[in-house]
C-alpha positions as CSV (number, residue, x, y, z in Angstrom):
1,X,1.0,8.2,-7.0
2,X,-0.6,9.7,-4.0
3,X,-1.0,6.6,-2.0
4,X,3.2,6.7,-2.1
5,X,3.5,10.6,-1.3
6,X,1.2,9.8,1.6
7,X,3.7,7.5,2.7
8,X,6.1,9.8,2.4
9,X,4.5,12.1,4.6
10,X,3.7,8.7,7.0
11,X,7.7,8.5,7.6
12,X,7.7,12.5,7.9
13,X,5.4,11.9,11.0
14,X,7.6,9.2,12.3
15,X,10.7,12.0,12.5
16,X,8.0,14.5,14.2
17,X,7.8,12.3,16.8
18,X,11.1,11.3,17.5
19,X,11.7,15.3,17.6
20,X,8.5,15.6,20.8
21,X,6.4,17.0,17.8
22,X,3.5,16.3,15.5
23,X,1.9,17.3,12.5
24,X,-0.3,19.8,13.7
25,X,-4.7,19.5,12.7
26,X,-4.9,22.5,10.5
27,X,-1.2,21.6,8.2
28,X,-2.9,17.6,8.2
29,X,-6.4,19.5,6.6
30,X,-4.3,21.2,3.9
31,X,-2.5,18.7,2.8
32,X,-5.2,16.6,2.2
33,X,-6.9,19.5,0.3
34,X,-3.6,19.9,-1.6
35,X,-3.6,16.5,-2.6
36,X,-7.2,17.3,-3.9
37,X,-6.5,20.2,-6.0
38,X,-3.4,18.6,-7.7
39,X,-5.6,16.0,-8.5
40,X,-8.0,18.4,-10.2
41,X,-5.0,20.2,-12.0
42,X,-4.1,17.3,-13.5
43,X,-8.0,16.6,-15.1
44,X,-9.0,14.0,-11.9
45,X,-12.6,15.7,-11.7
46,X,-14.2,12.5,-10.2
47,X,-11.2,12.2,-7.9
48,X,-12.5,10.8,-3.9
49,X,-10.3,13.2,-1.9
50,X,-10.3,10.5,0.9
51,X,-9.0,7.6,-1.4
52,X,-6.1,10.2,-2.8
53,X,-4.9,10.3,0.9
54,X,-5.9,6.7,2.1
55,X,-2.6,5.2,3.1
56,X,-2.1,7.8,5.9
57,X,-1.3,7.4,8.9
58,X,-1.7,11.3,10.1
């Protein structure tokens, strides 16, 4: 489930650009970590924070 909302956020990147934007360092950080704690909200304790957000591309 994260790999696809990583994805999701890989196409949201794609529209950045086209706009002469990015997705800034510090909004890229926490939502990684967001991905994290929804993981351990939903009892993931042993969850790898880097293989929650693995597909991305940001």
């Amino acid at each position: 489930m994260t790999q696809a909302a990583a994805e999701e956020f890989n196409a949201l990147e794609a529209e950045f650009d086209a706009a002469g934007s990015e997705i800034e360092t510090v909004a890229r950080e926490e939502i990684g970590g967001d991905f994290w704690f929804i993981s351990q909200a939903d009892g993931f304790e042993d969850a790898d924070a880097e293989k929650l957000i693995a597909t991305r591309e940001w």
